[in-house]
C-alpha positions as CSV (number, residue, x, y, z in Angstrom):
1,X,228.0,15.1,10.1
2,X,228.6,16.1,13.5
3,X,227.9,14.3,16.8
4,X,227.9,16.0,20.2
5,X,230.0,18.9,22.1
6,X,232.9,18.3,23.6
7,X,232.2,17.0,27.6
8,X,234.6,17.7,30.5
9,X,234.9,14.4,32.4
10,X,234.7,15.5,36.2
11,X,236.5,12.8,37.8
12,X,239.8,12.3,37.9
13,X,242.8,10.4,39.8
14,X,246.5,10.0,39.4
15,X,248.7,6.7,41.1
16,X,251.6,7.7,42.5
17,X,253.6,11.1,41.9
18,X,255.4,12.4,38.9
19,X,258.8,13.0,38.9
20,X,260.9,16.6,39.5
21,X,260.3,18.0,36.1
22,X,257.1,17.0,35.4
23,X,253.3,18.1,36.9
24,X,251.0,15.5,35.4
25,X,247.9,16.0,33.2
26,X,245.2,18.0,33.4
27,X,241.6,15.6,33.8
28,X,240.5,14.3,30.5
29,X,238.0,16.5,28.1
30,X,236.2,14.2,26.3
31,X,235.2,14.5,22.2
32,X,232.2,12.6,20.7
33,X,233.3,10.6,17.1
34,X,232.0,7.8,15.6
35,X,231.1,4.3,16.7
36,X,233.9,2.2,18.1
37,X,236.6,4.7,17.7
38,X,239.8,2.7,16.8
39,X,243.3,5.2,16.1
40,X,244.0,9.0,16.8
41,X,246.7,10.9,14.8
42,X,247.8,14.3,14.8
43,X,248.3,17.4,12.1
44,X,247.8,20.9,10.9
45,X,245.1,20.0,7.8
46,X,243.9,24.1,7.8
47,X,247.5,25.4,7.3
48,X,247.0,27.8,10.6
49,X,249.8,26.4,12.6
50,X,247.3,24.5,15.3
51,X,247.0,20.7,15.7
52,X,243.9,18.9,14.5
53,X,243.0,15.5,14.7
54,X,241.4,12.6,12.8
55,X,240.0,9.6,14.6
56,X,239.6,5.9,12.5
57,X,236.2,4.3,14.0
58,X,236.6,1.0,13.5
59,X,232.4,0.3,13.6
60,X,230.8,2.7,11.2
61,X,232.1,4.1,7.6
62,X,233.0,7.8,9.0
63,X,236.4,9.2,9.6
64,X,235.9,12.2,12.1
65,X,238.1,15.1,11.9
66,X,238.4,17.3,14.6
67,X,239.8,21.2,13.9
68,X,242.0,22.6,16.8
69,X,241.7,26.1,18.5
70,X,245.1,26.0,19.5
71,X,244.6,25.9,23.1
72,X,244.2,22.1,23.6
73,X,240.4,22.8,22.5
74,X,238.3,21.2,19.5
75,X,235.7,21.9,17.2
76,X,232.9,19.6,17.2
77,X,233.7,16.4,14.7
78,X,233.1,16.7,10.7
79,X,233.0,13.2,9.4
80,X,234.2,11.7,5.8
81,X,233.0,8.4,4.6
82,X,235.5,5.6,4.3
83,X,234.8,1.6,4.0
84,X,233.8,-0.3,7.3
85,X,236.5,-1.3,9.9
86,X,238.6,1.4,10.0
87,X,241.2,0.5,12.5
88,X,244.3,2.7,11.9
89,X,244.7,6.5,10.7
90,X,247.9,8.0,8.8
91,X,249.1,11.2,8.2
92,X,251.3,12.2,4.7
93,X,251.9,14.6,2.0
94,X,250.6,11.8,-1.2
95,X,250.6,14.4,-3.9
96,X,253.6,16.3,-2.5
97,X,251.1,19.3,-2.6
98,X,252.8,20.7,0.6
99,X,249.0,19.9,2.4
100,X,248.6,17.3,4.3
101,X,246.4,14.2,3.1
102,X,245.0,11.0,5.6
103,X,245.5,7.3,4.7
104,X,243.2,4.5,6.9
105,X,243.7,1.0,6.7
106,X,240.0,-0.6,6.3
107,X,239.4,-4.4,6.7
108,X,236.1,-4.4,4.4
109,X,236.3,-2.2,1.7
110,X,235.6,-1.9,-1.7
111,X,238.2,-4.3,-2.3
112,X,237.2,-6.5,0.5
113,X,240.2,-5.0,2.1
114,X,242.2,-1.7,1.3
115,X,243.5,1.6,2.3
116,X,241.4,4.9,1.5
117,X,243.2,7.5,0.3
118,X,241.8,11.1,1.2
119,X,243.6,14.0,-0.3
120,X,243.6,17.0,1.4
121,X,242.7,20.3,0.2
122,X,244.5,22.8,2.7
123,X,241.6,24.2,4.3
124,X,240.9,21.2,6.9
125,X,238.6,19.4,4.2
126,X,239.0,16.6,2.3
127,X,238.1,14.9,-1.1
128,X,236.2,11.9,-1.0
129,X,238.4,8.6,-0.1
130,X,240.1,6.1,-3.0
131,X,240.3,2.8,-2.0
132,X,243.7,0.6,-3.0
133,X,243.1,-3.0,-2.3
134,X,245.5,-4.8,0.3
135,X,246.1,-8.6,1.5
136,X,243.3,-9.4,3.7
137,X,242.3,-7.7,6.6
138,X,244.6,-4.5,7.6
139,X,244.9,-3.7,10.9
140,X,247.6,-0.8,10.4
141,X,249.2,1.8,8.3
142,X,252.4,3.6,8.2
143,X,253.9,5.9,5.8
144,X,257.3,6.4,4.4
145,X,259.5,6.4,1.3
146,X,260.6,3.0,0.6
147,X,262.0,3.4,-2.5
148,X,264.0,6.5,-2.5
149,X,261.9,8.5,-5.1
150,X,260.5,11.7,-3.2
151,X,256.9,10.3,-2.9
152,X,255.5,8.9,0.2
153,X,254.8,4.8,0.2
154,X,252.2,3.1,2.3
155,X,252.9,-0.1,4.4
156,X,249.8,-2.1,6.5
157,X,249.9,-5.2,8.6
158,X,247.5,-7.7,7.5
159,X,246.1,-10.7,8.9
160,X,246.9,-13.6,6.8
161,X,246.8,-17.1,8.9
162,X,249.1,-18.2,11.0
163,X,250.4,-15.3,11.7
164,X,250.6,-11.3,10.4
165,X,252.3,-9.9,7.8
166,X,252.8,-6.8,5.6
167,X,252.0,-5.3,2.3
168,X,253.4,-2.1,0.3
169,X,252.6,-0.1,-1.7
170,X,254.7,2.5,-3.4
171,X,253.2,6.1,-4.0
172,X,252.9,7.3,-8.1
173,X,253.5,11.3,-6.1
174,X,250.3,12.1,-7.4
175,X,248.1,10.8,-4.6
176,X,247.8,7.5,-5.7
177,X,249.0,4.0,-5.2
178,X,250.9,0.6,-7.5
179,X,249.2,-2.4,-6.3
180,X,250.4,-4.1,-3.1
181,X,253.1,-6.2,-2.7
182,X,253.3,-8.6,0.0
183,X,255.9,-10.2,2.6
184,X,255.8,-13.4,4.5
185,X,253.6,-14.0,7.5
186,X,256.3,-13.2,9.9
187,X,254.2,-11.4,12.2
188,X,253.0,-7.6,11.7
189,X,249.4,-7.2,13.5
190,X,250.7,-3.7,14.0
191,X,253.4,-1.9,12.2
192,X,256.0,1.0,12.2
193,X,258.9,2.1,9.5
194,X,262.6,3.4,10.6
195,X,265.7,2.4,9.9
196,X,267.0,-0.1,12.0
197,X,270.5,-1.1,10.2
198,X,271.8,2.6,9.7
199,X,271.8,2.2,5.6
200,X,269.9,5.0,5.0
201,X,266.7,3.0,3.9
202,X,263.7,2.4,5.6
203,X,263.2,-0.8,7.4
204,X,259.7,-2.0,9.2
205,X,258.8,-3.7,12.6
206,X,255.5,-5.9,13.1
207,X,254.1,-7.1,16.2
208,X,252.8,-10.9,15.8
209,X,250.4,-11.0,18.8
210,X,250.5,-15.3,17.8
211,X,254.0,-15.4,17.6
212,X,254.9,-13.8,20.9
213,X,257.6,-11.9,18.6
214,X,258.3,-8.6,16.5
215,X,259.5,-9.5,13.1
216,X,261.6,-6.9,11.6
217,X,261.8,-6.3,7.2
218,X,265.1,-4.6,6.4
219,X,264.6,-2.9,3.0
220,X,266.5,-2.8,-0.1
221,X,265.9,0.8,-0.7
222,X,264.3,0.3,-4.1
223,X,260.5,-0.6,-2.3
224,X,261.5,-3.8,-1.8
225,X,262.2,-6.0,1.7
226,X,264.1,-8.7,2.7
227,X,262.6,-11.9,4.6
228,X,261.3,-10.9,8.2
229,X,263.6,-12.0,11.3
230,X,261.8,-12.5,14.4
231,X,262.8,-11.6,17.9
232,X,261.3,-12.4,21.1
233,X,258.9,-9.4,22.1
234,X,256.6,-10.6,25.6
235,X,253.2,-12.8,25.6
236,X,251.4,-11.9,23.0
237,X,252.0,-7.8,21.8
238,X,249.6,-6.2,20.7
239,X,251.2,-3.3,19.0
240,X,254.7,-1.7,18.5
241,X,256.5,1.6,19.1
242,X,259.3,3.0,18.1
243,X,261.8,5.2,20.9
244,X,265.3,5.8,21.5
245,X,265.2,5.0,24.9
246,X,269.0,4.3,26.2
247,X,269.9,7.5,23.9
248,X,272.4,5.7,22.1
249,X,271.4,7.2,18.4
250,X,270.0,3.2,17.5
251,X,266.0,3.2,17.2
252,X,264.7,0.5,20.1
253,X,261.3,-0.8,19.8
254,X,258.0,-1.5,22.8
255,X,255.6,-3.9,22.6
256,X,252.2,-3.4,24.7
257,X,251.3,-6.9,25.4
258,X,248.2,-8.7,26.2
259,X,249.3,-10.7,29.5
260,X,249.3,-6.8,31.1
261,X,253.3,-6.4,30.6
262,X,254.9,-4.0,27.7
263,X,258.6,-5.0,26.3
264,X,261.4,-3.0,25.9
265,X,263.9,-4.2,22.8
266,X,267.3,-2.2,22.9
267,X,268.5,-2.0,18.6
268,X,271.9,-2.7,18.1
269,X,272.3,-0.3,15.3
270,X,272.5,-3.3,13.0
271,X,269.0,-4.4,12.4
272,X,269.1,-6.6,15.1
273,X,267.3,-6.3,18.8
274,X,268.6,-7.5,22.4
275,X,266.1,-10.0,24.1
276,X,263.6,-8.0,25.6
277,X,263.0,-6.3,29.1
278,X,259.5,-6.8,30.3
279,X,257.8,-4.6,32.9
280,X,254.9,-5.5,34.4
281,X,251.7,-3.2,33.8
282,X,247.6,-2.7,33.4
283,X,246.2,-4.8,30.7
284,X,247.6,-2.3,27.6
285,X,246.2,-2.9,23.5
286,X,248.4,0.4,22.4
287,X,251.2,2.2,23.6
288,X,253.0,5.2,22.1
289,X,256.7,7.1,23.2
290,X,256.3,11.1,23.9
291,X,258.9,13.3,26.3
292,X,256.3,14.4,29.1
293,X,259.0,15.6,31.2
294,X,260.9,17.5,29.1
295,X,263.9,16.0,29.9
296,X,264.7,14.9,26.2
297,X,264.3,10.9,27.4
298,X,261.6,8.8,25.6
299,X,258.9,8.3,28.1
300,X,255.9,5.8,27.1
301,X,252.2,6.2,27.6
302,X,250.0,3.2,27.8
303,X,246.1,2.6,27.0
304,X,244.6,0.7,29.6
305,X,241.3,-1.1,28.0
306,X,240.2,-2.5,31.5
307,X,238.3,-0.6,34.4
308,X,239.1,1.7,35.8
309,X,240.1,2.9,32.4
310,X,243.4,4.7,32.2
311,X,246.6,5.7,30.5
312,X,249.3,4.9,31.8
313,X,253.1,7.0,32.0
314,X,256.1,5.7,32.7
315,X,259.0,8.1,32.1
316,X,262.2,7.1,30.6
317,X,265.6,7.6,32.7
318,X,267.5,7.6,29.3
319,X,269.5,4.0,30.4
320,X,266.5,1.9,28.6
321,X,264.6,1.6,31.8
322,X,261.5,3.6,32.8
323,X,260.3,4.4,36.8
324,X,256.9,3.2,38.5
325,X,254.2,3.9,36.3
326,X,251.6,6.4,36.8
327,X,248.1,5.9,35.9
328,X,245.5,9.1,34.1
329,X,241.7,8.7,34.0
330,X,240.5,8.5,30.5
331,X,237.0,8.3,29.1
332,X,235.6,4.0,29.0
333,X,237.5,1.4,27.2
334,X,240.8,3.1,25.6
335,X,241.9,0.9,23.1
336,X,244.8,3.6,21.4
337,X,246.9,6.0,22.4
338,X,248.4,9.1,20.8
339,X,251.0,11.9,21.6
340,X,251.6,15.7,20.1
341,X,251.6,18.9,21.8
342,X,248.0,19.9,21.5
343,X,248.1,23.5,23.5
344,X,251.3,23.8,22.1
345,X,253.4,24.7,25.3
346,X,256.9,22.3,24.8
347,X,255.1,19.3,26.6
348,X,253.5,16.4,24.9
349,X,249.9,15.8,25.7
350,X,247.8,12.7,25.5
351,X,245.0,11.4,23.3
352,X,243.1,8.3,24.1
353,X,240.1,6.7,21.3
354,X,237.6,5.1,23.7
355,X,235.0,3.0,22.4
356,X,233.9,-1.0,23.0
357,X,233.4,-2.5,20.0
358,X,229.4,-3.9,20.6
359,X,228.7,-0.4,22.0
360,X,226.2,2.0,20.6
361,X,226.2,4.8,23.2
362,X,227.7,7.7,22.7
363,X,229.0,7.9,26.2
364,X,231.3,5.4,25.5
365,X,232.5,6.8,22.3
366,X,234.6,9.2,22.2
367,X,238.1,10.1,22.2
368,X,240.0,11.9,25.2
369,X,242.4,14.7,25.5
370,X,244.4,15.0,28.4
371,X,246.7,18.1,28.9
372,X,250.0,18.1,30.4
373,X,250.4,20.6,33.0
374,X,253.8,21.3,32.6
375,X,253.5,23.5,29.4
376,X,254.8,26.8,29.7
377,X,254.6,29.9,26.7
378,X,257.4,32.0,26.4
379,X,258.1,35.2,24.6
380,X,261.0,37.4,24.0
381,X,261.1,40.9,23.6
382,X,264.5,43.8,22.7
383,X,264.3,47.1,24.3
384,X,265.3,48.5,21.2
385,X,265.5,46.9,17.8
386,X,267.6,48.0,15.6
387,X,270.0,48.7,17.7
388,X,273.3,50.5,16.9
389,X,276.9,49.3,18.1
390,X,277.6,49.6,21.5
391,X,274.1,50.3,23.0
392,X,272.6,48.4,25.6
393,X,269.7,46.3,24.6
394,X,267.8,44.6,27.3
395,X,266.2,41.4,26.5
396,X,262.8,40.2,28.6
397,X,261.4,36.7,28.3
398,X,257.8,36.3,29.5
399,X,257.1,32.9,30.8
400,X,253.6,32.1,31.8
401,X,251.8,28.7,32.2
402,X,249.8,26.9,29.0
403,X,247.1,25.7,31.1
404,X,245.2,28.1,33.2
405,X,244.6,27.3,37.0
406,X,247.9,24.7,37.6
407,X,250.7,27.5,38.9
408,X,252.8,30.1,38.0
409,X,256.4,29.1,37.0
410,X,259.5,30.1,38.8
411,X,262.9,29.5,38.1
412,X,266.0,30.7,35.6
413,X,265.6,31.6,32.0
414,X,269.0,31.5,29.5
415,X,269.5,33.9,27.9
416,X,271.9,33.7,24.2
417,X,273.5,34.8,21.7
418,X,273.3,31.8,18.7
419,X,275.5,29.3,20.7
420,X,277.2,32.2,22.6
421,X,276.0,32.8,26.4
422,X,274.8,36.0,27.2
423,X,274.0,35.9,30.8
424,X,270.4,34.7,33.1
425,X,267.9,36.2,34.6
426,X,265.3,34.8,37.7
427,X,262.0,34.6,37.0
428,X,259.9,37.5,39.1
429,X,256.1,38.2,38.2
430,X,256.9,35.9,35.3
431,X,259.4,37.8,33.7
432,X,263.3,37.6,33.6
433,X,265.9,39.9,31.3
434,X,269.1,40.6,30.8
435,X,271.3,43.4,29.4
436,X,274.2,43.6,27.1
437,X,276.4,46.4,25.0
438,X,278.6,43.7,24.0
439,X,276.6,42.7,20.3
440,X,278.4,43.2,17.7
441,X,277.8,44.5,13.6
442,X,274.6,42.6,12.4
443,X,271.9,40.3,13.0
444,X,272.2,38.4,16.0
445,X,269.5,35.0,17.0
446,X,268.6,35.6,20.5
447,X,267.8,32.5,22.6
448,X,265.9,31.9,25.7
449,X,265.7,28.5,27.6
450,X,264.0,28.3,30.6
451,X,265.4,26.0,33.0
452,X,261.9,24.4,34.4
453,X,261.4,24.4,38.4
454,X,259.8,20.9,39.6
455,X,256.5,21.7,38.0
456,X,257.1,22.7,34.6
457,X,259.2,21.7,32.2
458,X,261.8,23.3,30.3
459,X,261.1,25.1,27.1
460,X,262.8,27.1,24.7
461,X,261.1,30.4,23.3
462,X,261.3,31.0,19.4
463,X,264.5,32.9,18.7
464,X,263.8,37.2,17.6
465,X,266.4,38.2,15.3
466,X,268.5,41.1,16.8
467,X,269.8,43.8,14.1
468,X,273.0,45.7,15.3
469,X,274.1,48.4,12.8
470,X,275.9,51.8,13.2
């Protein structure tokens, strides 16, 4: 069923200034979805190489699924039934079909609590949900292979007094589910799979709003988990994320927490977290880790449910600390947050799900997508190609802006041969080239980087293969 077109919001403000290589975010374009919408995530369900979305609304029995043009633009919302309280969305391959299939964790479903299964047929479609029954009351779903077998597994935080705590289930590879298994009530309102202890298995991290802690599950590699260990995480967090923010090679967790603060736990490669950082911020329910600078540090992006209704960026200086943040209008009440590069143009972009939970107005529900204005596309042409030994070849990168209306870049693109460098050129009219006689017999990879300029970020252009013969 679909809903309404997609709105431009026409207000817009930004706190404080981003830094050198980064520009900000274009205002938000808003998308109407279902009632109450609760968790964005991001993939290419048509097979054409552009990002869609699917949106969990936590208030009616729709998932809404939202084609991409490939510019940062969306078709209106198609919507698939799923049981009532759908408050997180997953992306996986269940029947290792190469297509890509959803998973949402639902607190009332035909189970009186599950997660619906939709497989995916390739064309941006899906077949009608299957419901696996969970411990009461998911709140979120994350996907990996917990037992080594090739098939992607299913993990949800439950709520189960006192506290949170986790079920699994292992995948069959055919697109469906064993029953659940569960673990403790060590705290997991919202959960997230990696591997924490450097064994080569996955591991899970729960946030325990109650408990004021993040309890982490180290796995046995066969599906199985050991006892949770909490660490101290803030005043009650409200969900977790996964970065590498000091760029030490460990995975380090953030917390957005309730008492407006988000917490910052450095991993010590072992399974174990330092006592956490806190940094004070906008009251925050979600919080997810993107590069919006291009700088290859984790930066974080924060969903500010309280007027005047923002997300939040703080970027990352790589040392496990982050500068002042910067606030982004959004549509009302964002409750999640999500990051992929929408447009795409090598910068991470921003979704927000907006929606209050006793509203029925479709100004209020509807998801957000802000752009980030640093984006840059970038191709490379050969002046001739085949070439034979010995001839000059002249090679042109064309960099132009992803967005239209924020600038045109300047700067340095470099230019090389596989790791070899092959010279620079300066950006003039949007173009920069150089020239070489020096390749030898074969087929060369030709790389481009461009260097950013204070606006937009660096990006690399997809390599063109170079054939030298005689």
């Amino acid at each position: 069923m679909f809903r309404y077109t997609p709105v431009a919001v026409l207000f817009y403000f930004l706190i404080g200034s981003l830094a050198a290589t980064a520009a900000g975010f274009k205002p938000p374009v808003n998308y109407g979805v279902g009632t109450y919408p609760d968790s964005i995530a991001a993939g290419d369900f048509n097979g054409d190489g552009k990002r869609d979305l699917v949106v969990a609304n936590y208030s009616d029995i729709f998932l809404s699924v939202l084609l991409g043009n490939g510019d940062g633009t969306f078709q209106p919302e198609v919507d698939y039934a799923v049981d009532y309280g759908a408050g997180s969305v997953a992306v996986g391959d269940f029947n290792n079909d190469n297509k890509l299939d959803l998973v949402v964790a639902t607190s009332s479903g035909t189970f009186g609590s599950a997660v619906g299964v939709l497989i995916g047929n390739g064309d941006g479609t899906f077949q009608p949900y299957v419901d696996y029954p969970t411990a009461y009351g998911p709140y979120s779903v994350a996907v990996a292979d917990f037992n080594a077998d090739g098939n992607a597994d299913l993990a949800t935080a439950y709520y189960a007094m006192p506290g949170y705590s986790v079920s699994v289930l292992l995948g069959n590879g055919d697109g469906s589910f064993q029953p659940h298994v569960d673990y403790g009530s060590g705290g997991s309102r919202s959960i997230v799979a990696s591997d924490f202890n450097a064994d080569g298995k996955p591991d899970l991290a729960g946030a325990d709003t109650f408990g004021n802690t993040v309890s982490v599950y180290l796995g046995n590699g066969d599906g199985t988990f050991q006892p949770p260990v909490a660490y101290a995480a803030g005043s009650q967090p409200d969900s977790v994320a996964l970065g590498d923010f000091n760029r030490d090679g460990k995975p380090d967790l953030a917390t957005a927490n309730e008492v407006s603060t988000f917490s910052i736990l450095l991993g010590n490669g072992d399974g174990s977290f330092q006592p956490p950082v806190e940094y004070p911020t906008s009251y925050g329910q979600s919080l997810a880790v993107g590069d919006f600078n291009g700088d290859s540090k984790d930066d974080l992006a924060l969903a500010h449910f309280q007027f005047p209704w923002t997300a939040g960026v703080l970027l990352g200086n790589g040392d496990g600390t982050f500068q002042t943040e910067l606030q982004y209008s959004t549509g009302a009440y964002p409750n999640a947050v999500a990051v992929s590069d929408l447009d795409p143009g090598g910068a991470d972009d921003l979704m927000t799900a907006n929606g209050y939970l006793f509203s029925r107005q479709n100004s209020v529900d509807v998801i957000s997508i802000l752009l980030n204005t640093g984006g840059t596309l970038l191709k490379t042409t050969s002046s001739a190609n085949p070439s034979t030994l010995g001839q000059p070849v002249t090679f042109t990168t064309t960099v132009r802006s992803s967005l239209k209306g924020v600038g045109t870049p300047t700067g340095k693109v470099i230019f090389m041969d596989g790791a070899l460098p092959l010279g620079s050129g300066t950006l003039a009219n949007g173009q920069a080239s150089v020239t070489t006689s020096r390749l030898n017999l074969g087929i060369h990879k030709i790389r481009a980087k461009y260097s950013g300029d204070g606006t937009f970020n660096p990006h690399e252009a997809q390599p063109i293969a170079q054939k030298v013969g005689r």
